[in-house]
Backbone as CSV, one residue per row, in Angstrom:
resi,resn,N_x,N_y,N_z,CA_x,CA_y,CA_z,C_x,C_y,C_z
1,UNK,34.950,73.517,147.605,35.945,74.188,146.767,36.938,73.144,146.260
2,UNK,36.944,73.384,144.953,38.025,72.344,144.277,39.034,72.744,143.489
3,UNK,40.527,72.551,143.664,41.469,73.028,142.979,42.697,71.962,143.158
4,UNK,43.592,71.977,142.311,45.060,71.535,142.040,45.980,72.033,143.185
5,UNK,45.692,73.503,143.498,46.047,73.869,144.645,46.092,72.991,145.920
6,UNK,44.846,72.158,146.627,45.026,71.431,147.318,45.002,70.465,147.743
7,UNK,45.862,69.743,146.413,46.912,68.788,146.215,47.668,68.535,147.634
8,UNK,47.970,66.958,148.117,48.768,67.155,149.123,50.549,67.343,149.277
9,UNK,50.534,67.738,148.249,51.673,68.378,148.309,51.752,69.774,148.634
10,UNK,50.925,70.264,149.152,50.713,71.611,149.384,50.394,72.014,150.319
11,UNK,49.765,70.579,151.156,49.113,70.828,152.812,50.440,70.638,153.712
12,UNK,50.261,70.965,154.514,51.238,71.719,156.050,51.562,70.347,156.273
13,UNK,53.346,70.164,156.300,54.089,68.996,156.594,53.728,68.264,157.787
14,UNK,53.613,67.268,157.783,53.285,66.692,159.196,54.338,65.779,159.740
15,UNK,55.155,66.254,160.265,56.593,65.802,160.851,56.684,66.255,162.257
16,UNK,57.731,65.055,163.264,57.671,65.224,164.538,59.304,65.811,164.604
17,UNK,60.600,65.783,163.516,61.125,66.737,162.933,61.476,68.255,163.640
18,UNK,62.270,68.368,164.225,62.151,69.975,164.796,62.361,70.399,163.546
19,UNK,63.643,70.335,161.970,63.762,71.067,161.018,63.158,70.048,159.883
20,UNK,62.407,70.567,159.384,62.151,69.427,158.157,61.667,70.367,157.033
21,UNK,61.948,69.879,155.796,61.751,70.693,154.423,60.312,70.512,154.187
22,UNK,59.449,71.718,154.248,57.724,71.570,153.805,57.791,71.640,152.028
23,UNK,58.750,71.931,151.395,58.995,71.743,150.097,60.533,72.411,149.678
24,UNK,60.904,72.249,148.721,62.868,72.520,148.552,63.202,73.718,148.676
25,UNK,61.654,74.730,148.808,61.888,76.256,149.071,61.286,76.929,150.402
26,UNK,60.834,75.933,151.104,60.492,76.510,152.661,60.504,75.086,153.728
27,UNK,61.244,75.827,154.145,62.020,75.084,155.822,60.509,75.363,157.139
28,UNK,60.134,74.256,157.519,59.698,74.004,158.479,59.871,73.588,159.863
29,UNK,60.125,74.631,160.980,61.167,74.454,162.346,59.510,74.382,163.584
30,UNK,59.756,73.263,163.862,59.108,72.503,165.066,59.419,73.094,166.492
31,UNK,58.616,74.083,166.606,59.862,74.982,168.131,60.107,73.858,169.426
32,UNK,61.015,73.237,169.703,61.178,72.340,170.932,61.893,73.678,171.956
33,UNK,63.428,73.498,171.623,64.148,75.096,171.893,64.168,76.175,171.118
34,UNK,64.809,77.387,171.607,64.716,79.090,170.792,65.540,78.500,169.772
35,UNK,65.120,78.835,168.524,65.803,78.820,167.378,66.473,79.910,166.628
36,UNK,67.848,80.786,166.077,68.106,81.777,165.648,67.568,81.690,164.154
37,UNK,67.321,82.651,163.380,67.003,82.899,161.970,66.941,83.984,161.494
38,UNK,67.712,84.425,160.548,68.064,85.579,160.016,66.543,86.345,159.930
39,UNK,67.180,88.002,160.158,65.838,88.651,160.251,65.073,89.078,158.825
40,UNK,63.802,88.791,159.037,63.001,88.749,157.969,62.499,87.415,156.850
41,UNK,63.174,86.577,157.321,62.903,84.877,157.178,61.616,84.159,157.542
42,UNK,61.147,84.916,158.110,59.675,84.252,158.861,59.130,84.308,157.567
43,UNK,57.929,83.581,157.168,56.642,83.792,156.139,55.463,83.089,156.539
44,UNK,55.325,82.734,157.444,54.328,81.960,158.246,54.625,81.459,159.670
45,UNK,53.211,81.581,160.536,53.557,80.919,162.044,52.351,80.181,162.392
46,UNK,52.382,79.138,163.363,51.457,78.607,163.771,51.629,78.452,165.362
47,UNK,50.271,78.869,166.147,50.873,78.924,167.897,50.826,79.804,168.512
48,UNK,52.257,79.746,169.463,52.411,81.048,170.426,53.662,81.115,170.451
49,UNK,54.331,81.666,169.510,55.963,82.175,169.433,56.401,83.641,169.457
50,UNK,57.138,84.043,169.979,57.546,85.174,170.694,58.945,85.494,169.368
51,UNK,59.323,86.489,168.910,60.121,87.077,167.860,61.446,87.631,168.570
52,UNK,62.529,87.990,169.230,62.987,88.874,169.703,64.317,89.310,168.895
53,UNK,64.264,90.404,168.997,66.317,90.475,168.484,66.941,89.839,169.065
54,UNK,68.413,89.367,168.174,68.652,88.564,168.955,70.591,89.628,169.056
55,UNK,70.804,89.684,170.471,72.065,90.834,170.446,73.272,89.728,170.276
56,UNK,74.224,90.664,169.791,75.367,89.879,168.879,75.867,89.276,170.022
57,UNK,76.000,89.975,171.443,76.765,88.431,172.755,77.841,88.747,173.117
58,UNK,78.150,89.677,172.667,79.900,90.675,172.973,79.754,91.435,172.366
59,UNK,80.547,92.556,172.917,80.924,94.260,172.366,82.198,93.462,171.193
60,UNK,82.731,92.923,171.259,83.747,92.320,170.139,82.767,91.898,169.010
61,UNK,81.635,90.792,169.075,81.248,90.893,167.594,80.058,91.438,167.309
62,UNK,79.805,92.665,168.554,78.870,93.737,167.765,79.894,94.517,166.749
63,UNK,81.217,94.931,167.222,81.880,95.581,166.812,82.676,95.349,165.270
64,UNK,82.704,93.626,165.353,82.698,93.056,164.121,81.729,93.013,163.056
65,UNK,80.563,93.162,163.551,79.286,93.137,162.813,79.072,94.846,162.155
66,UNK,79.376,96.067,162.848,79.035,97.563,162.340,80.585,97.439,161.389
67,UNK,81.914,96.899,161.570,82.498,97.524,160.950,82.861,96.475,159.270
68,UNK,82.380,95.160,159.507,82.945,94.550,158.458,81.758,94.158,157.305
69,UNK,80.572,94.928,157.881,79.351,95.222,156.777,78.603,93.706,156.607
70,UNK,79.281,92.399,156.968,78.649,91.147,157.548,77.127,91.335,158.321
71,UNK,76.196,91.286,157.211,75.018,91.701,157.690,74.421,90.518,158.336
72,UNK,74.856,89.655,159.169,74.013,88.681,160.006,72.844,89.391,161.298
73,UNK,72.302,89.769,160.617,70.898,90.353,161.890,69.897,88.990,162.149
74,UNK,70.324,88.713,163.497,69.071,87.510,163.872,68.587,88.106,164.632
75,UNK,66.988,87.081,164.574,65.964,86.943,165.819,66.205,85.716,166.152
76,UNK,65.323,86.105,167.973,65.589,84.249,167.858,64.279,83.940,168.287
77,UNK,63.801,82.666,168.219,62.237,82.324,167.967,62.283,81.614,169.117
78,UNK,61.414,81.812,170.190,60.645,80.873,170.938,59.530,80.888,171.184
79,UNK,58.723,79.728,172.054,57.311,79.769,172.356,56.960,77.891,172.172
80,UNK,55.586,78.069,171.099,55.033,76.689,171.197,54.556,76.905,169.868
81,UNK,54.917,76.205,169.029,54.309,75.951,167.578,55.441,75.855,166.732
82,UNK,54.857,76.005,165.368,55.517,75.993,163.740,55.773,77.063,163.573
83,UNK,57.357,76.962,162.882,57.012,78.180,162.329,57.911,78.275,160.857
84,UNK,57.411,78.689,159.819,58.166,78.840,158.472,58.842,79.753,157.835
85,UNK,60.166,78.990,157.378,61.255,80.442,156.987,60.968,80.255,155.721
86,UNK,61.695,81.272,154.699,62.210,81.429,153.280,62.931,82.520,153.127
87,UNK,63.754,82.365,151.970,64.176,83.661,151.409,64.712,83.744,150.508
88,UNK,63.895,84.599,149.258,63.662,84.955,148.075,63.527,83.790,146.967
89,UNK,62.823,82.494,147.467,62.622,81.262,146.746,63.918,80.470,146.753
90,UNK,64.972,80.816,147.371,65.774,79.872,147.260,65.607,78.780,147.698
91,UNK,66.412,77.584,146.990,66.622,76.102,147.598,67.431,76.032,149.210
92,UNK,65.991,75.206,149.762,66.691,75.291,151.571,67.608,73.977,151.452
93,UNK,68.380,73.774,152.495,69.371,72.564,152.379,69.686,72.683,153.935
94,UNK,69.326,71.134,154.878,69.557,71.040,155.819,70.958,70.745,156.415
95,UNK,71.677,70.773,157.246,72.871,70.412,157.204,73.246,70.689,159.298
96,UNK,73.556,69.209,159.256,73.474,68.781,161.190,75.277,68.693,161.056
97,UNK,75.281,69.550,161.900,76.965,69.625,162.716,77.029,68.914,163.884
98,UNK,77.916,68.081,163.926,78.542,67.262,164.931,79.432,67.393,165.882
99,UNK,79.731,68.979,166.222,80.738,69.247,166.568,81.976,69.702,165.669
100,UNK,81.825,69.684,164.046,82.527,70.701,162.911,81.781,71.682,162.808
101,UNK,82.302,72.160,162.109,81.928,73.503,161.445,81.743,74.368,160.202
102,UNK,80.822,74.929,160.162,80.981,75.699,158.336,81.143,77.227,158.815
103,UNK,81.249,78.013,157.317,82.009,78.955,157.042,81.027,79.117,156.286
104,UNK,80.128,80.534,156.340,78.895,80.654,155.513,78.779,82.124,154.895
105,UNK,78.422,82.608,153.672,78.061,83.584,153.190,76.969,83.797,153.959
106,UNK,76.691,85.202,154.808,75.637,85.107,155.701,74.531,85.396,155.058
107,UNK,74.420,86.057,153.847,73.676,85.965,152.842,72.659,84.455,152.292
108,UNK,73.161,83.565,152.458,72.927,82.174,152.801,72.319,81.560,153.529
109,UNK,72.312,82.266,155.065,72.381,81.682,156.001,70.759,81.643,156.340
110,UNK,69.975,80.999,157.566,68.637,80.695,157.154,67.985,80.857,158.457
111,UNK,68.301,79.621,159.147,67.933,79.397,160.243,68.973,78.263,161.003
112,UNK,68.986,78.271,162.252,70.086,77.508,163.066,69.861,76.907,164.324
113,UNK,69.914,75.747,165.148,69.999,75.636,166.715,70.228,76.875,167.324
114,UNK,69.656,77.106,168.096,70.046,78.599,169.296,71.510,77.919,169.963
115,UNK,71.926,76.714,170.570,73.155,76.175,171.063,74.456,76.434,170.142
116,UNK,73.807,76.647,168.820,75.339,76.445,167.746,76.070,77.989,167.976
117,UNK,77.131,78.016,168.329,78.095,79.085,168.385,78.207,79.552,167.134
118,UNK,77.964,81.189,167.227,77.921,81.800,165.701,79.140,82.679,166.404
119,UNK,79.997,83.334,165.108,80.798,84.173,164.930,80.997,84.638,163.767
120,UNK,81.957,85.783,163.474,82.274,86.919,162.352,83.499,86.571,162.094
121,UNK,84.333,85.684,160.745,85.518,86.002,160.984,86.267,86.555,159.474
122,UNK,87.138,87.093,159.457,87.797,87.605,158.675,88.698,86.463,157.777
123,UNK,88.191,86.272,155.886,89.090,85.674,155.354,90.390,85.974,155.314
124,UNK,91.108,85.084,155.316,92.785,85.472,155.492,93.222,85.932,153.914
125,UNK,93.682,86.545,153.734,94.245,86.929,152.558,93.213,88.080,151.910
126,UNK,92.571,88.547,152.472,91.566,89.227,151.783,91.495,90.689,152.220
127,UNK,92.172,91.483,151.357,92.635,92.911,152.526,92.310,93.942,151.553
128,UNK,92.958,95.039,151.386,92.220,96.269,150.738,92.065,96.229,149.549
129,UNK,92.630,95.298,148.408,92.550,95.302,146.810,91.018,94.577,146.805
130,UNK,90.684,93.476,147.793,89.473,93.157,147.716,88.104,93.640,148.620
131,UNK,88.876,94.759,148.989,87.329,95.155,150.314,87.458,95.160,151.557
132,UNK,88.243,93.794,151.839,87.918,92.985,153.246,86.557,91.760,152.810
133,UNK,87.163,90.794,152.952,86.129,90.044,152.977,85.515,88.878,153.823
134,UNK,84.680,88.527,154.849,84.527,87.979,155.995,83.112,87.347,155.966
135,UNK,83.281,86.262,156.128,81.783,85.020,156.553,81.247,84.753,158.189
136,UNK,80.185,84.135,158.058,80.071,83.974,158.954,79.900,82.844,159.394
137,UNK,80.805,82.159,160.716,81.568,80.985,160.670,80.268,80.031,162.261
138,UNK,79.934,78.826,161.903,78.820,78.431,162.386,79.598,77.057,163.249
139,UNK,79.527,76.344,164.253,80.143,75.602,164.981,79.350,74.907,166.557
140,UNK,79.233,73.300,166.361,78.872,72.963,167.034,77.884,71.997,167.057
141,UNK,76.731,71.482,167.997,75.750,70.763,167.908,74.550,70.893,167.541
142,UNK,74.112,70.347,166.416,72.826,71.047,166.264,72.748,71.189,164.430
143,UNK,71.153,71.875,164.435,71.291,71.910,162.461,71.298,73.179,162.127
144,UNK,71.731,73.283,160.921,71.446,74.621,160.658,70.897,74.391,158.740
145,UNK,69.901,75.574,158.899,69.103,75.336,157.892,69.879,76.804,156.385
146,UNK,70.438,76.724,155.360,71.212,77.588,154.672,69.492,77.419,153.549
147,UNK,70.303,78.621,152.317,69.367,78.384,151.081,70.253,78.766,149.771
148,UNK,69.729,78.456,149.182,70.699,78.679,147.641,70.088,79.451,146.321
149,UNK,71.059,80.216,145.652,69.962,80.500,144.673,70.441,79.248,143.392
150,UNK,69.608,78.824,142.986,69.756,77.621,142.306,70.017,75.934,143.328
151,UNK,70.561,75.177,142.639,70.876,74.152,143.338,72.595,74.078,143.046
152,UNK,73.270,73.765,144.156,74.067,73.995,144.317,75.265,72.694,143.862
153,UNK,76.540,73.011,144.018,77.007,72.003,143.581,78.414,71.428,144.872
154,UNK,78.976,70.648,145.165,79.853,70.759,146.190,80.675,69.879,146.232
155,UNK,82.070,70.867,145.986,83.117,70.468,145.394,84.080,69.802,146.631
156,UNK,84.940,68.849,146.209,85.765,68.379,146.965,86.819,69.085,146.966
157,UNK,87.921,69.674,147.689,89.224,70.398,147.710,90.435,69.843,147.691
158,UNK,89.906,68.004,148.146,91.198,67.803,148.792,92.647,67.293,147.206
159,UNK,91.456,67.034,146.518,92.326,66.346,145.166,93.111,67.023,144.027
160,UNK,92.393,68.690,144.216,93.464,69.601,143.136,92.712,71.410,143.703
161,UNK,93.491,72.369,143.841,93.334,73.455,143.706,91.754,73.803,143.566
162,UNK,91.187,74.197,144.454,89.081,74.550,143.695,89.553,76.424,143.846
163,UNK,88.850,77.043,142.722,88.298,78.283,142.750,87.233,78.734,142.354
164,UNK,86.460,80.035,143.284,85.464,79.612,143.397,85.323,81.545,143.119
165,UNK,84.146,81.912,142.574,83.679,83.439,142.695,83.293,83.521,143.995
166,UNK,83.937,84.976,144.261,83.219,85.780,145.979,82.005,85.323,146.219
167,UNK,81.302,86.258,144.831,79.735,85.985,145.152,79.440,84.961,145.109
168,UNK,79.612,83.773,143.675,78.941,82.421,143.991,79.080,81.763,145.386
169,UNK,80.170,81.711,146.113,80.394,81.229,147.186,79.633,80.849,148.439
170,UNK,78.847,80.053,148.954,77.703,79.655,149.713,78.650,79.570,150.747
171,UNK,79.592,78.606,151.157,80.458,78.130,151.976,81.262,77.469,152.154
172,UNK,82.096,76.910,153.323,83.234,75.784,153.274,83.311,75.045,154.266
173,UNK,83.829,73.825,154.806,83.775,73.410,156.151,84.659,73.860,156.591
174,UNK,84.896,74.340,157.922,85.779,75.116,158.526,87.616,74.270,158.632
175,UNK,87.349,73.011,158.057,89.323,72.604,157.972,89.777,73.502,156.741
176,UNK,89.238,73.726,155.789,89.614,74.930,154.800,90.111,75.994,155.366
177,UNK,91.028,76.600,154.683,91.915,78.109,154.426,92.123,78.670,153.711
178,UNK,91.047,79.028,152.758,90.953,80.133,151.545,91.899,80.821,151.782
179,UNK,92.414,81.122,150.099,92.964,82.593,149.960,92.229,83.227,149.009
180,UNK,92.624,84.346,148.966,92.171,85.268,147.681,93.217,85.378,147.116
181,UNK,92.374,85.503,145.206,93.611,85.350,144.030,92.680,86.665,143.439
182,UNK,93.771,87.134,142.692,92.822,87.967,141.650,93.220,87.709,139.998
183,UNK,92.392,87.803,139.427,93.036,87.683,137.864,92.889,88.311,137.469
184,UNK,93.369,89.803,137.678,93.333,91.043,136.878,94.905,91.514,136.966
185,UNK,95.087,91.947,135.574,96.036,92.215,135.151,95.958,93.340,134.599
186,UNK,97.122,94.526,133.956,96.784,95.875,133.949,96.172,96.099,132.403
187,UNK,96.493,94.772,131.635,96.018,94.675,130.362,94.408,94.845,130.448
188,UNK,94.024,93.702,131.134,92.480,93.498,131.343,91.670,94.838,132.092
189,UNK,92.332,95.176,132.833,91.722,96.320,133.397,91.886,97.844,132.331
190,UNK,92.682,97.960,131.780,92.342,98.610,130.794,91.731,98.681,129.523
191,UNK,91.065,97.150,129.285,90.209,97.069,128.701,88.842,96.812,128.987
192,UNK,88.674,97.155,130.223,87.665,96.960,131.110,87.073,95.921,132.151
193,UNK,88.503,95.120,132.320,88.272,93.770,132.920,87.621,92.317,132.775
194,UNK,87.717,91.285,132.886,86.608,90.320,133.216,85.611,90.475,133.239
195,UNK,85.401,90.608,134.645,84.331,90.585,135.599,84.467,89.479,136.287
196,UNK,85.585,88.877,136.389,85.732,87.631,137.765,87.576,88.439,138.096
197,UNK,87.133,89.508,138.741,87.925,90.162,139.633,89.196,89.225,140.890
198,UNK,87.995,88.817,141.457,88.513,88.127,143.032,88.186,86.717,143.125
199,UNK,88.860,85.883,143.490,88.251,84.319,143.675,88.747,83.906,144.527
200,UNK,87.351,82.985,145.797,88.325,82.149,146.617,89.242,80.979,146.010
201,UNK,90.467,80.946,146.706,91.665,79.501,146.261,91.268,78.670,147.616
202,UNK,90.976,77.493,146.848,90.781,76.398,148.498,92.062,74.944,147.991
203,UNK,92.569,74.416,148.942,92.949,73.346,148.400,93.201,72.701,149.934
204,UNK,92.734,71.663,150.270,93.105,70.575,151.493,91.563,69.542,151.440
205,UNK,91.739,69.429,152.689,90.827,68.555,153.360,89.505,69.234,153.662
206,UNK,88.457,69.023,152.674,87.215,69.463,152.759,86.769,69.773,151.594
207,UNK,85.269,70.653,151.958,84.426,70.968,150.796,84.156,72.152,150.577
208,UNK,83.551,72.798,149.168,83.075,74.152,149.317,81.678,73.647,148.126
209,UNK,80.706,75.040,149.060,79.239,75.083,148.441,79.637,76.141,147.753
210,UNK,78.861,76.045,146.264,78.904,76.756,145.202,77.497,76.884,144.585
211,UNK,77.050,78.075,144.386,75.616,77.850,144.161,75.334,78.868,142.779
212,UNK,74.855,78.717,141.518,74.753,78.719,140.591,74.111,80.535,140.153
213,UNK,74.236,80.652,141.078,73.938,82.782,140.599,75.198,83.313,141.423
214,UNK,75.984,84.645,141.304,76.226,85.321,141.721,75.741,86.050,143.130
215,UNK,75.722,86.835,144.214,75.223,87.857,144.932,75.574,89.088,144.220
216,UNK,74.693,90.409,144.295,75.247,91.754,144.191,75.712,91.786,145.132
217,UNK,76.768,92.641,145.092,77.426,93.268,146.353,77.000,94.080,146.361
218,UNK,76.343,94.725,148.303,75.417,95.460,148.608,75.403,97.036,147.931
219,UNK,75.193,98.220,148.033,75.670,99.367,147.032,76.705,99.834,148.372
220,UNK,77.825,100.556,147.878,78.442,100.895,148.631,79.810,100.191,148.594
221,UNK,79.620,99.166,148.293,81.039,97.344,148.758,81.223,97.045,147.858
222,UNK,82.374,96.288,148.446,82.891,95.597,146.981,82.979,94.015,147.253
223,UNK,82.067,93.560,148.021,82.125,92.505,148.884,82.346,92.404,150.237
224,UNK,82.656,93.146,151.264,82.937,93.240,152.334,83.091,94.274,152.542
225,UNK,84.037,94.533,154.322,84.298,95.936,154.646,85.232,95.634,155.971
226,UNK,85.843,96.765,156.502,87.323,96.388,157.291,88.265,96.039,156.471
227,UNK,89.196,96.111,155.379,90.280,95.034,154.788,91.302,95.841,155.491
228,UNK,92.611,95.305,155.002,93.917,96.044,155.636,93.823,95.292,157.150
229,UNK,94.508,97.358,158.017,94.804,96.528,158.959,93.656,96.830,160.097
230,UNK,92.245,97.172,159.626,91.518,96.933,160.920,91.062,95.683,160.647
231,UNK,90.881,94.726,159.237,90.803,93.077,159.159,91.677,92.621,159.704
232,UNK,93.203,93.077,159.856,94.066,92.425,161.038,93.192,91.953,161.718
233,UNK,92.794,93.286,162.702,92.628,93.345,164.164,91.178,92.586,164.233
234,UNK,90.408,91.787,163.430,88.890,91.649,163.803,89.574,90.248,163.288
235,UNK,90.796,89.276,163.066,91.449,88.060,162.803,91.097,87.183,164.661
236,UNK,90.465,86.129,164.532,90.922,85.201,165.588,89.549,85.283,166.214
């Protein structure tokens, strides 16, 4: 059998690599330890790997997870073999923490070290005119594998004011402190608005991922959920 198809750019990566890119749209994870990865990310396995839910780890960020609509549902992968994520053709992008941290649209989010401390946290400034709006904040040793729709671009903060759309928003390194701005005014809204409603404001020491489509916000949201004062209470 002869085809273009099997081209070796097409045959199964051969890397000793626990995370390595099998092409810019599927991530290839080498199981050494359990790996977390958002549910429904799998598209191929090779071996003997075991799937399980993976439970949020406290009644605090199960409780963060039902009320602030932050849909991070993992499994976590162990066993002996390969195994391959994707999701929805986006561009994968590897990225090894040293002990910092990112701040991730969990929408984004891919696959991760099982060691890296995950949490739910609530943007500051972001309360009932915008929804509530909350990422999910990643920390520690280890890689974590994100995806993009398009290729992304990543801005520096520290040299002037960055703003950024809700949805475009991939992430930030965690020395950042977004606020939310809105640029609606009663003029614009009575003529039916923009359509760039809400924007993160970043300005210090660090970066933000910006990735070249929008997200819908799920039906129901307006980007999040909790704002006011039960986003108080889900702060820290």
């Amino acid at each position: 059998m002869r085809s273009p198809l099997f081209d070796q750019a097409n045959l199964e990566l051969q890397s000793e690599q626990a995370f390595a890119l099998q092409n810019p749209q599927l991530l290839r994870v080498r199981l050494g330890g359990d790996v977390l990865a958002t549910k429904g990310a799998m598209v191929a396995y090779q071996g003997h790997l075991r799937f399980d839910h993976e439970k949020a780890g406290s009644v605090g960020k199960l409780f963060k997870k039902v009320v602030t609509g932050e849909d991070v549902s993992l499994m976590r992968v162990s066993g002996d073999g390969e195994v391959f994520f994707a999701s929805e053709a986006g561009f994968v992008h590897l990225i090894d923490l040293t002990g910092d941290g990112l701040s991730l649209n969990a929408r984004n989010l891919l696959a991760f070290d099982s060691q890296i401390a995950w949490d739910i946290k609530r943007v500051q400034g972001a309360g009932m005119m915008s929804g509530g709006l909350f990422n999910t904040t990643l920390q520690g040793q280890g890689t974590v594998a994100i995806h993009t729709m398009g290729q992304p671009v990543i801005l520096d903060c520290s040299q002037q004011p960055t703003y950024v759309d809700v949805q475009a928003c991939v992430g930030w390194s965690l020395g950042l402190t977004p606020q939310i701005t809105s640029s609606m005014n009663m003029r614009s809204m009575l003529r039916g608005g923009s359509g760039e409603a809400f924007q993160y404001a970043f300005h210090g020491q660090g970066f933000v991922i910006v990735q070249p489509s929008e997200w819908v916000p799920p039906a129901g949201s307006s980007g999040g959920g909790g704002g006011g004062m039960l986003g108080s209470l889900l702060d820290g």
